[in-house]
Structures are given as structure tokens and as C-alpha cells.
C-alpha positions as CSV (number, residue, x, y, z in Angstrom):
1,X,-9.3,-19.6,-15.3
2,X,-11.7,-17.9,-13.3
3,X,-12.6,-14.4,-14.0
4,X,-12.5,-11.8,-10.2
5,X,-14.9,-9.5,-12.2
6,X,-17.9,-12.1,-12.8
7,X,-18.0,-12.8,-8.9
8,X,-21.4,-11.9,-6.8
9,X,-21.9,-10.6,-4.0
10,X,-25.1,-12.2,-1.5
11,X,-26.9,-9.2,-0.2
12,X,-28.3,-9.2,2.9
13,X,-29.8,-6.9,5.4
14,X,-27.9,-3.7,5.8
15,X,-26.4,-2.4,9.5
16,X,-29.7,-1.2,11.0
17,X,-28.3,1.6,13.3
18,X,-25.9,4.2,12.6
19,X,-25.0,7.2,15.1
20,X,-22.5,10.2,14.3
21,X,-21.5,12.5,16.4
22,X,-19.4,15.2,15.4
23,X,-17.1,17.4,17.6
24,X,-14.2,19.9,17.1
25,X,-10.9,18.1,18.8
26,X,-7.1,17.9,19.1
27,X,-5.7,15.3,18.6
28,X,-5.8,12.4,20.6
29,X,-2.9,10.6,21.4
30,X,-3.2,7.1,22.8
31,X,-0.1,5.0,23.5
32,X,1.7,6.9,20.9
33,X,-1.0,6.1,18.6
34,X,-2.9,9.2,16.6
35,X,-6.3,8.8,16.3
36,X,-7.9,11.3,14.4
37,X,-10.6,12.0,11.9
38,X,-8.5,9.4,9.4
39,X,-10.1,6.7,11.9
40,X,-12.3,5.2,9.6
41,X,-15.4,2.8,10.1
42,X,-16.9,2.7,6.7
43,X,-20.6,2.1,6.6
44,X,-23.4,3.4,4.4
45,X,-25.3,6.2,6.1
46,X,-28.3,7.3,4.2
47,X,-27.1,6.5,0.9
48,X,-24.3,9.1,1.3
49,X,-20.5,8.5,2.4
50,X,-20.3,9.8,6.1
51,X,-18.8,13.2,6.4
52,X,-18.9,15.5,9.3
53,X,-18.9,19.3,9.2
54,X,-18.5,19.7,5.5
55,X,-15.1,17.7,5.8
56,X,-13.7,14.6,4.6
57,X,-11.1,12.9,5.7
58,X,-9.1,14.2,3.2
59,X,-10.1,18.1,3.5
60,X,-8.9,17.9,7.5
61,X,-5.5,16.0,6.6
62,X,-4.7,19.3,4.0
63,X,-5.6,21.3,7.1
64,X,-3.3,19.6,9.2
65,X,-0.6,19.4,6.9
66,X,-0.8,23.4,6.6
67,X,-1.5,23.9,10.3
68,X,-5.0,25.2,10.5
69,X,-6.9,23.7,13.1
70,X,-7.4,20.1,14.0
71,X,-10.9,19.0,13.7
72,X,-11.4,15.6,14.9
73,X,-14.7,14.3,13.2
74,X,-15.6,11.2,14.9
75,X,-18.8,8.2,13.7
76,X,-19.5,6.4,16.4
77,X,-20.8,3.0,15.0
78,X,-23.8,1.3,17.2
79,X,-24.6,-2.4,15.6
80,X,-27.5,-3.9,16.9
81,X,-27.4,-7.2,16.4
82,X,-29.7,-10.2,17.0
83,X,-27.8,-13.3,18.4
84,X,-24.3,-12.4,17.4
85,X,-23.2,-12.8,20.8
86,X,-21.7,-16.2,19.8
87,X,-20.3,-15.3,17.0
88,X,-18.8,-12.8,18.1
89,X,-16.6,-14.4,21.4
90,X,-15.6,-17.1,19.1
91,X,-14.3,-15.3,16.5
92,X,-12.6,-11.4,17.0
93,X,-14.0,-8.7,14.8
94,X,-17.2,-10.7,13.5
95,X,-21.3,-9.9,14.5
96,X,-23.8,-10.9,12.6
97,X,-23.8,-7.9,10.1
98,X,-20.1,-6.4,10.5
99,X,-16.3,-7.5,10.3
100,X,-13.9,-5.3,11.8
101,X,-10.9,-4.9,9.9
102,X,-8.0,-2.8,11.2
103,X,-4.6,-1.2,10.1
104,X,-1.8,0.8,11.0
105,X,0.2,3.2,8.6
106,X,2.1,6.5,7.5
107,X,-1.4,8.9,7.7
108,X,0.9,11.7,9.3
109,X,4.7,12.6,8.8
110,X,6.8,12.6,5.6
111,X,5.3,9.6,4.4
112,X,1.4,10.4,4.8
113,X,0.9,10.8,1.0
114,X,1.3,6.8,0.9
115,X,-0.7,5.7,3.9
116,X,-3.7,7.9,3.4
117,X,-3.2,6.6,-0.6
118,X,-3.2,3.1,0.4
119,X,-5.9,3.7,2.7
120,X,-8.1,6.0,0.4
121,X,-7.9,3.3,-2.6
122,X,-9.0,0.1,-0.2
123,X,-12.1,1.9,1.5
124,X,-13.1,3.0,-2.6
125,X,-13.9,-1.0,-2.6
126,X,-14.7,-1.5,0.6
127,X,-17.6,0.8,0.1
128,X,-18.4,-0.4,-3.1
129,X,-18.8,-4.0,-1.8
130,X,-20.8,-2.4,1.4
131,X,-23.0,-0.1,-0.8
132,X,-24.0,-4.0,-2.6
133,X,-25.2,-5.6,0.4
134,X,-21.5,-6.5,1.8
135,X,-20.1,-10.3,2.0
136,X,-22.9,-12.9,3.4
137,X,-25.0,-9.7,4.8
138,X,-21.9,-8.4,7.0
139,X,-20.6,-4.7,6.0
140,X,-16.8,-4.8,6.2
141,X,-15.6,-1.4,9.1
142,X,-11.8,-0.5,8.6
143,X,-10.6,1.0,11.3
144,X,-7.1,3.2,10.2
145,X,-4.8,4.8,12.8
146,X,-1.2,6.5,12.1
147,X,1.9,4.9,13.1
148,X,3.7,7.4,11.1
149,X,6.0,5.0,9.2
150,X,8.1,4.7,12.6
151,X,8.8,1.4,14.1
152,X,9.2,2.5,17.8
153,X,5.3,3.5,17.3
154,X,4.6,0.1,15.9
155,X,4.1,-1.9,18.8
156,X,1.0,0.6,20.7
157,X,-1.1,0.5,17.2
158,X,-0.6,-3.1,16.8
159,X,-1.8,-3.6,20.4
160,X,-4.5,-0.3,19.8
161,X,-6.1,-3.3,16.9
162,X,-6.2,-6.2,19.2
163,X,-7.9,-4.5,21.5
164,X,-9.9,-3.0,19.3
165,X,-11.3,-6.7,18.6
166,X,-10.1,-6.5,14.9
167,X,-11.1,-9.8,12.7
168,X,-7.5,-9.1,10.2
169,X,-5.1,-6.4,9.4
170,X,-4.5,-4.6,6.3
171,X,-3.3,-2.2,4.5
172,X,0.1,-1.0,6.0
173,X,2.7,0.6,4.5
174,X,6.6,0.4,4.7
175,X,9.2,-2.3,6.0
176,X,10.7,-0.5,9.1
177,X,7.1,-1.1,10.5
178,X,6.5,-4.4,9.1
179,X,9.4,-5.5,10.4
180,X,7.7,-4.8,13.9
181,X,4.2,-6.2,13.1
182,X,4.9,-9.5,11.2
183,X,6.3,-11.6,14.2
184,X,3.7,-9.9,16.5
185,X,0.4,-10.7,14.3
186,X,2.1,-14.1,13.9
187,X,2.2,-14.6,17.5
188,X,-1.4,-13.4,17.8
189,X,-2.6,-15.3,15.1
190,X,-4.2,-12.4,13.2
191,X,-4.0,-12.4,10.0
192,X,-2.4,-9.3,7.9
193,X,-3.3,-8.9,4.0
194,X,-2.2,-6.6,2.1
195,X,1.1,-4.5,2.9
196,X,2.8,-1.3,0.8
197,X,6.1,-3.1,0.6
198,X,7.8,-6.2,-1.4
199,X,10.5,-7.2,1.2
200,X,11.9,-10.5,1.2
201,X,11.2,-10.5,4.7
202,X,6.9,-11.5,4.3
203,X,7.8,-14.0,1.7
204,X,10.4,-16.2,2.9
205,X,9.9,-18.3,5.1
206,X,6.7,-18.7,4.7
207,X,4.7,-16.8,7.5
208,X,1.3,-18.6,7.9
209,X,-0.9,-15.5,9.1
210,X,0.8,-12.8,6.5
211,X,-0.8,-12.4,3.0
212,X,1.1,-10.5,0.5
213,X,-0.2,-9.2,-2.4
214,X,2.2,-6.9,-4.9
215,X,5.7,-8.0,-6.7
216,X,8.8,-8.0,-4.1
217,X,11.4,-5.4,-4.7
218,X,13.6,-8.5,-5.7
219,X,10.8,-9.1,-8.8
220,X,11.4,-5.3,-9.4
221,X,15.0,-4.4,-9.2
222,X,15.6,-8.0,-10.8
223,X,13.4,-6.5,-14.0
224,X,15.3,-3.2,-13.7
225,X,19.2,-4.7,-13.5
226,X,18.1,-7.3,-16.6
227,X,16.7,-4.2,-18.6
228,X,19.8,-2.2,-17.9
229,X,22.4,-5.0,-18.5
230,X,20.8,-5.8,-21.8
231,X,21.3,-1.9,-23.1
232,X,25.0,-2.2,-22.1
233,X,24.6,-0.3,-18.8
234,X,26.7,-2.4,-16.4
235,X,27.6,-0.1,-14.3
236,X,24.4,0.5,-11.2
237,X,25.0,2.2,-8.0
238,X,22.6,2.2,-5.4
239,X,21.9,5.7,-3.2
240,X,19.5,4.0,-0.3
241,X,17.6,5.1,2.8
242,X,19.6,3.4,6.0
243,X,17.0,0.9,7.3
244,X,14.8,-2.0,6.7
245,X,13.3,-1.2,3.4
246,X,17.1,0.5,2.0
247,X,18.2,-2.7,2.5
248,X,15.9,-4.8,0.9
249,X,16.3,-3.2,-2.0
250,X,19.9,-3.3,-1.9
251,X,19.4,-6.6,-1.6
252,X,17.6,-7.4,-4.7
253,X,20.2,-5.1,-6.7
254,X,23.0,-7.4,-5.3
255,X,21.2,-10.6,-6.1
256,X,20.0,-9.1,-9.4
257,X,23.7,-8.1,-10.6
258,X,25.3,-11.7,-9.2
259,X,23.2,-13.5,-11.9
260,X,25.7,-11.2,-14.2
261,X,28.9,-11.9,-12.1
262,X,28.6,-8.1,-11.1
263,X,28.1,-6.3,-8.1
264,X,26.7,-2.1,-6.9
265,X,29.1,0.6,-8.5
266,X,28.9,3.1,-5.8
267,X,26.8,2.7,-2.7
268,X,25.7,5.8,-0.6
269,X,22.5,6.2,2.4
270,X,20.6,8.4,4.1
271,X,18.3,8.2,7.1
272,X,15.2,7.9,7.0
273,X,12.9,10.9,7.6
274,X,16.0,13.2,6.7
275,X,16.4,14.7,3.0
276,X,20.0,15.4,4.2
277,X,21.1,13.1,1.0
278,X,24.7,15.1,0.3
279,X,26.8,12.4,1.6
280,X,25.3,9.9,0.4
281,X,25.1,11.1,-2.6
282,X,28.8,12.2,-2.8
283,X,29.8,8.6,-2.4
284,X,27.9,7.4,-5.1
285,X,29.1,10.2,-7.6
286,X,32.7,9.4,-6.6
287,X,31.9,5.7,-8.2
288,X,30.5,6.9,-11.6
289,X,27.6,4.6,-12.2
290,X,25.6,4.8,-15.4
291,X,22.6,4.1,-13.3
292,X,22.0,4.6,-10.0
293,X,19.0,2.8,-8.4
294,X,17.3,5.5,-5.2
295,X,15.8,3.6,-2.2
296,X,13.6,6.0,-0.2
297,X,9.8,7.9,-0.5
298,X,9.4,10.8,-2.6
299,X,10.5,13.4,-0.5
300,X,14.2,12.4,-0.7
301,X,14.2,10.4,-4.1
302,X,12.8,13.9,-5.4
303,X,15.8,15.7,-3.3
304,X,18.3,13.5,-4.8
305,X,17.8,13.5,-9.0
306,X,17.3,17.6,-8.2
307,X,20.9,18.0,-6.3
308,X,22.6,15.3,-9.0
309,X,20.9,17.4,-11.8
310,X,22.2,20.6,-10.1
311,X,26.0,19.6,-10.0
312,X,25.9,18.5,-13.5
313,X,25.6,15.1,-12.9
314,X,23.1,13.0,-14.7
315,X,22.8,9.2,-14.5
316,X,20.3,6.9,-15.5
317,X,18.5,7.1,-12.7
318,X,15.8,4.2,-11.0
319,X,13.6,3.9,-8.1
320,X,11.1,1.3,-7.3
321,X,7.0,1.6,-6.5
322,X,6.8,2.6,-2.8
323,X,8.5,6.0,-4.1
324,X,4.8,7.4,-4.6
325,X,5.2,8.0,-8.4
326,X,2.7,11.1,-8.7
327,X,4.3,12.7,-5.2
328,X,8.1,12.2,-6.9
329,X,6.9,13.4,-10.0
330,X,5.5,16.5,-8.1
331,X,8.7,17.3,-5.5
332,X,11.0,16.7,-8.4
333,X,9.3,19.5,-11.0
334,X,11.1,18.6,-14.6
335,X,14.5,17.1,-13.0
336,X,12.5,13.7,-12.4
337,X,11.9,13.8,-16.5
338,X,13.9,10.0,-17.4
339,X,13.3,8.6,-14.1
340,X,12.5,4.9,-14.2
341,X,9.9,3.8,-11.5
342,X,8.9,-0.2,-11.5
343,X,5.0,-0.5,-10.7
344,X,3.2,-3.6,-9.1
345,X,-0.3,-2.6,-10.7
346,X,-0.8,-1.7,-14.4
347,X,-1.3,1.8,-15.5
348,X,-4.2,3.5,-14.4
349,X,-5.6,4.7,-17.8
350,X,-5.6,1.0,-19.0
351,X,-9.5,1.8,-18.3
352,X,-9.4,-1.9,-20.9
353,X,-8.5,-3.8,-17.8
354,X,-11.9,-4.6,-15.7
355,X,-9.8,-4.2,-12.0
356,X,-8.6,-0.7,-13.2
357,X,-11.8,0.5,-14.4
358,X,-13.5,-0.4,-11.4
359,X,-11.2,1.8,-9.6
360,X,-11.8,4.2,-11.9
361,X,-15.3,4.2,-11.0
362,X,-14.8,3.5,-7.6
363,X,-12.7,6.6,-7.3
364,X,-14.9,8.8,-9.2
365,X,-18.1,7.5,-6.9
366,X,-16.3,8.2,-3.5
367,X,-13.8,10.1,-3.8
368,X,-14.3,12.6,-6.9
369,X,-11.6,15.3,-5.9
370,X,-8.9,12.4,-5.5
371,X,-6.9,12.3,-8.9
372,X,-6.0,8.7,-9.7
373,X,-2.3,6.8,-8.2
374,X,-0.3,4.1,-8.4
375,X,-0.5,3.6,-4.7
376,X,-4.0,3.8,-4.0
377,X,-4.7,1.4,-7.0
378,X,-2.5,-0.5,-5.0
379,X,-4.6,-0.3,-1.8
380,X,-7.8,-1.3,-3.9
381,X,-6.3,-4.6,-5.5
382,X,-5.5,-5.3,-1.8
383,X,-8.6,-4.9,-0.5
384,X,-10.1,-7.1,-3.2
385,X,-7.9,-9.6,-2.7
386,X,-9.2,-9.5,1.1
387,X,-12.8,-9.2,0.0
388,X,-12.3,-12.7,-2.3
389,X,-10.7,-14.8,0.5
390,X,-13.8,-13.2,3.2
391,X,-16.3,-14.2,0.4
392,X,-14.6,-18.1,-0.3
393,X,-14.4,-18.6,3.7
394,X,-18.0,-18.6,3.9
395,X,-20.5,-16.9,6.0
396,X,-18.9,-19.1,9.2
397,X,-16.0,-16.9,9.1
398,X,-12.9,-17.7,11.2
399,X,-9.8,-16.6,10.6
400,X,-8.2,-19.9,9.9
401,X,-11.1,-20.7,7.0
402,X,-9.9,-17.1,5.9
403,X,-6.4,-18.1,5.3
404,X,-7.4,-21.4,3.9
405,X,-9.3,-19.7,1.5
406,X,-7.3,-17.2,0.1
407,X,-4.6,-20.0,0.0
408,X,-7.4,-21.5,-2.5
409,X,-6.9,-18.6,-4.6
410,X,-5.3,-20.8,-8.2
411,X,-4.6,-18.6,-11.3
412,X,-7.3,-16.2,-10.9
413,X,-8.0,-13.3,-13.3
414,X,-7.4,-10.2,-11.3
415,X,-8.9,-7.6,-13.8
416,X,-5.3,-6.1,-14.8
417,X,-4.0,-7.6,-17.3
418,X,-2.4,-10.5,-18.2
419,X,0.9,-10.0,-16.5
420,X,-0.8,-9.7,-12.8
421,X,-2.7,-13.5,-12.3
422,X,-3.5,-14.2,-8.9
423,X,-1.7,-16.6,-7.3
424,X,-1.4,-18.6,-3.4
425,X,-1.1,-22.0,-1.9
426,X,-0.6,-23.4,1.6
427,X,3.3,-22.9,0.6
428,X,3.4,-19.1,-1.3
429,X,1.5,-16.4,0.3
430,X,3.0,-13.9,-2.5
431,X,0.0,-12.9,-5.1
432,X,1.6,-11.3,-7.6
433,X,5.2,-11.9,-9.2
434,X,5.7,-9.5,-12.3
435,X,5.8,-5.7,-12.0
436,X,5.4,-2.9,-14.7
437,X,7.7,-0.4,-15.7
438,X,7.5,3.4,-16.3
439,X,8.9,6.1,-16.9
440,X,8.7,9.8,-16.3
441,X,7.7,11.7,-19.7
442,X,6.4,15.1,-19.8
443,X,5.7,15.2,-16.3
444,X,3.9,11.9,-16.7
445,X,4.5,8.0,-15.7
446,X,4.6,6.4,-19.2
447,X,4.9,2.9,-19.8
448,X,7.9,1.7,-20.3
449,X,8.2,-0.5,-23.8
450,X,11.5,0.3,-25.9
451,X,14.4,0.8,-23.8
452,X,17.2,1.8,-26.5
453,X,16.6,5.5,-25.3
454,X,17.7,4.8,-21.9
455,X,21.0,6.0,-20.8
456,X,21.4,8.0,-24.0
């Protein structure tokens, strides 16, 4: 089985110009598309990781988030390149010493902890592998704008990326959005790897340009239902956000409960962006469920338990990985103490397993304020999952020999344990297939082992 940590990188010559410019800005708005200071073209710039003003990227999101004033802090990346030319107008996003990667996800609005999460932990490898020389001499640029986990803005980032020249996508986050960007990077023919959700809807059919890394929320509400049945809790009603990613959830709890002739015990929504849960959450009550499985991010998931807990009520209740564990955990205070949350990574203190510990390092290296997540551990298995199939498609990189060769990808050793081996083919573009399961103790995700306490 071969081992993802024992890899080398070539080293090459490193980008040989680099300007920055730094100016104080609103923010831009381009075709509904916010470009600001989380635009990120990653590059090594005198040994140090580009900041402007004093800031990084994630000091002027906190001033954002509490109003202060917007500064924009802008590199402007000059390649000079010998001969890439060709390259270049044959295949989108490649010189002789770059590829341009791009992505679109939740950096502003109610969702921004998960986008600029996702983000944060792919550019911790992405610099790691630039600060070693790169892949075949070219340093790997991710450009990030905000689509604000809102599908209508979907369609001006996608088209913001082609015409930015991007080489492949990664790195999004949600289904309402993914819904939006699948058939488009299809039709394009761009590939897309690495996405913050496990709907059905990447895996089957088979989409040839879209590369999927985590568990699906089948593999993780399937692990919950079978859990739950076993300790006699037959009884699971689902309390889901009304769109694309509530229902794939609900989904997998249907197909889940039909492998025990069952069905939900109580279903009840909310809209997305809203923590108006009451309703919902009054129709579920009304069913009496022993569990109830929550569909949404952590700003409504949080809202929920809190409000159940406050009338008295208090279920066994579930919620699966795109919640943002850490953010939950946060907005809920001590009533999300018992809350079960599936994982597609292992635990981040399994500093045993060589992928975490990397990330680990990683973090620590580039971004030493940034406590550790489930999500942006997320973000950096994606982006080393992107790295492997760049490295195995050779230094005459096209984007077909890219998908070819992360298709060659055969029971690899991802660094996280034995439950996570990397998996594709020409047929399954689906890495991963098992999850981990916590819960919240203490104030902490803890892994989840013995379930005879649950529901008790």
C-alpha cells in the first residue's frame, strides 16, 4: 500500500518576481462577487507569508465581522516566465513556474467560519508544498473569492474563475452552491476537487470533472441511524434546513432507517440563513423522537439544542460534519454537552497519525493564532489530495492527465488512520467512505467509542 507521507517533492526554481502593493479599500464588488483581502495568491515572498499592513487575512475578516473598517490588502503577482507562452494557451492556469488554482465559498455571511476554515487549512499545505520547491518547479496560486453560501451568487464567481484563467477548482463549501457549479464546471470541463459537502448529488452518477474527497452524508447518517438502532433508539426525527443540503441529509436518514423497515419520527425545517427554528422545531417536538438528527451550520444547529433545552425538552440529539464542530460548540455554550457530530477526518490531537501531524505543523508554521478544526483539517486533506493527482500527472500538466491521475489514486495511505484509505477509479470519484464519530464532552469533541450512555 503506498504510504502519502514518503512522497517527494522535485524542487525547482522558485517564482522569480513578486510585487505587493498595499492599499486601504472598500470592498469591491464584481458581478456579485466580493473580492477582498481573502483573495489569496499564495507565494513565498522573502521567506515570510505575505501580509500587508500588519494584517492577515484573518485579522481584517474579524474587523469586518465587527464593522471596523474594510482594508482591502491586495499582492499583485507578476510571473516572469521564459517560454511559457505555449504552455500556457494550451492549457488554462499553467506557466512555467505557476498553476492557478481557484475557488468560490462562504468567506462572508452566516457561514464564513466554514469557508475561510476550509480555505485557511488548504493554503497551510499549499504553502508547505510551495515553501519546498512546489510540484515539477511550479508554485501552486489559489485564488479565493466569496460567494457567500448563496446559489443566486454562484454563477458570477464561477464565471469570475474562468476568466480568471484558473487550471481547477477547489475548495468550496455547501450543496445549495454546488448544486450551481457541478453542471457548469462540467460543461467547462474544469475540474473541481475537493468540496465541504457529502451530497449524493457529486457521487452519483458519476461526474467526470468533479473530485470528491470526504464521506457522503449517506456514509454519516447511515453510521449514526445503525448506532442508534443498535442502543434501542428507534425513534429519529429530523429538524432540517429547507434546501439542497437539508435534503440530502434527510435523504440519507430515510435510506438509513429503510434498511430497518422504519422511517423519520417527526420532520420539521427552517430556511436557510434564518435561526427562526420555532416552527420547525415545534413540529418535531409534537412527534416525540428519541433522537432527532439537525441539518444546518452552526448558527441554527446551536439555536435549536438551546430552545429544545429551554422548554424542557431533551433528545438525543445528532448533526453531521458541515455543522462546524468548534463554531456549534461555541454558539451553543453547555446546552451542546451530548451532542453527536459525525466527522470525515480523524481527530485532530491524533498527532500519531502522519496527515494530522502535518497539519499540526502546518498550522502552527503559518497560521500560529488559528486554533486547530475539524473543517480546516478538512480543507488540508483536500488540498493534498489535489497536490498528489498535480504531482502523478506529470510536469506536462493538462487537465485531462490530472483527472487520469488522481483516478490512479488505489488504496493509498492518507496519513489518518486506518479507517480513511484513499480511494478512485475511472468509475468512483468518492475518496473517502467511513466517517468518525464524536461527541460533545466538557465543551470538547470527544471520540465517540461506547455508545451505551447515549440516550440515557
Amino acid at each position: 500500500m503506498p504510504d502519502w507521507t514518503s512522497s517527494t517533492l522535485p524542487r525547482r526554481n522558485p517564482i522569480t518576481f513578486v510585487r505587493l502593493r498595499c492599499r486601504k479599500s472598500r470592498i469591491a464588488w464584481d458581478n456579485g462577487v466580493t473580492e477582498i483581502s481573502r483573495t489569496y495568491n499564495f507565494v513565498k515572498c522573502l521567506g515570510k507569508v505575505a501580509q500587508c499592513g500588519g494584517n492577515t487575512w484573518q485579522e481584517e475578516s474579524q474587523m469586518n465581522r465587527l464593522g471596523a473598517g474594510r482594508i482591502c490588502c491586495w499582492l499583485v503577482v507578476v510571473l516572469v516566465t521564459v517560454g511559457s507562452s505555449l504552455t500556457w494557451a494550451q492549457t488554462p492556469g499553467v506557466t512555467d513556474n505557476g498553476i492557478l488554482i481557484g475557488s468560490c465559498s462562504a468567506l462572508d455571511g452566516p457561514t464564513r467560519v466554514l469557508g475561510n476554515q476550509t480555505v485557511m487549512g488548504a493554503t497551510a499545505y499549499l504553502h508547505s508544498i510551495n515553501d519546498e520547491g512546489g510540484v515539477f518547479g511550479r508554485k501552486i496560486q489559489l485564488q479565493a473569492f466569496d460567494d457567500g453560501y448563496d446559489p443566486d451568487k454562484a454563477p458570477a464567481c464561477f464565471k469570475r474563475m474562468i476568466k480568471e484563467g484558473v487550471f481547477a477548482l477547489g475548495f468550496f463549501v455547501g450543496t445549495p452552491t454546488a448544486k450551481v457549479y457541478v453542471p457548469m464546471a462540467q460543461d467547462e470541463k474544469v475540474p473541481v476537487v475537493g468540496l465541504f459537502t457529502g451530497a449524493q448529488m457529486l457521487y452519483e452518477p458519476l461526474k467526470h470533472y468533479i473530485v470528491n474527497v470526504r464521506a457522503s452524508y449517506y456514509d454519516e447518517t447511515r453510521e449514526q441511524v445503525d448506532k442508534l438502532w443498535e442502543k434501542g433508539i428507534h425513534k429519529v426525527g429530523v429538524l432540517y434546513q429547507d434546501d439542497a443540503f437539508g435534503k440530502a441529509v434527510l435523504d440519507g436518514v430515510k435510506l438509513a432507517l429503510q434498511k430497518h423497515n422504519a422511517a423519520p419520527a417527526g420532520l420539521g425545517t427552517f430556511a436557510r440563513g434564518s435561526l427562526d427554528v420555532d416552527a420547525g422545531l415545534k413540529d418535531v417536538m409534537a412527534a416525540h423522537p428519541q433522537a432527532v438528527v439537525v441539518v444546518g451550520p452552526y448558527s441554527p444547529v446551536a439555536t435549536v439544542v438551546k430552545k429544545a433545552h429551554l422548554a424542557g425538552w431533551r433528545p438525543q440529539f445528532l448533526t453531521v460534519s458541515f455543522v462546524g464542530t468548534e463554531e456549534f460548540i461555541k454558539e451553543a455554550g453547555p446546552d451542546a454537552e451530548g451532542t453527536i457530530i459525525t466527522q470525515v477526518v480523524p481527530p485532530y490531537d491524533r498527532m500519531d497519525y502522519p496527515t494530522v501531524l502535518a497539519y499540526r505543523n502546518a498550522l502552527s508554521k503559518y497560521y500560529r493564532d488559528m486554533p486547530p478544526s475539524y473543517v480546516s483539517l478538512e480543507g488540508f486533506v483536500d488540498a493534498m489530495v489535489m497536490v498528489e493527482g498535480l504531482k502523478r500527472a506529470g510536469k506536462d500538466l493538462t487537465r485531462e492527465k490530472f483527472i487520469s491521475a488522481i483516478e490512479s489514486i488505489h488504496e493509498m495511505n492518507a496519513g489518518l488512520g486506518p479507517k480513511l484509505v484513499l480511494n478512485y477509479s475511472a468509475t468512483d470519484h468518492k475518496g473517502f467512505d467511513s466517517v468518525y464519530t464524536t461527541v460533545v464532552r466538557g465543551g470538547q469533541p470527544i471520540l465517540l467509542t461506547d455508545w451505551s450512555s447515549v440516550g440515557k
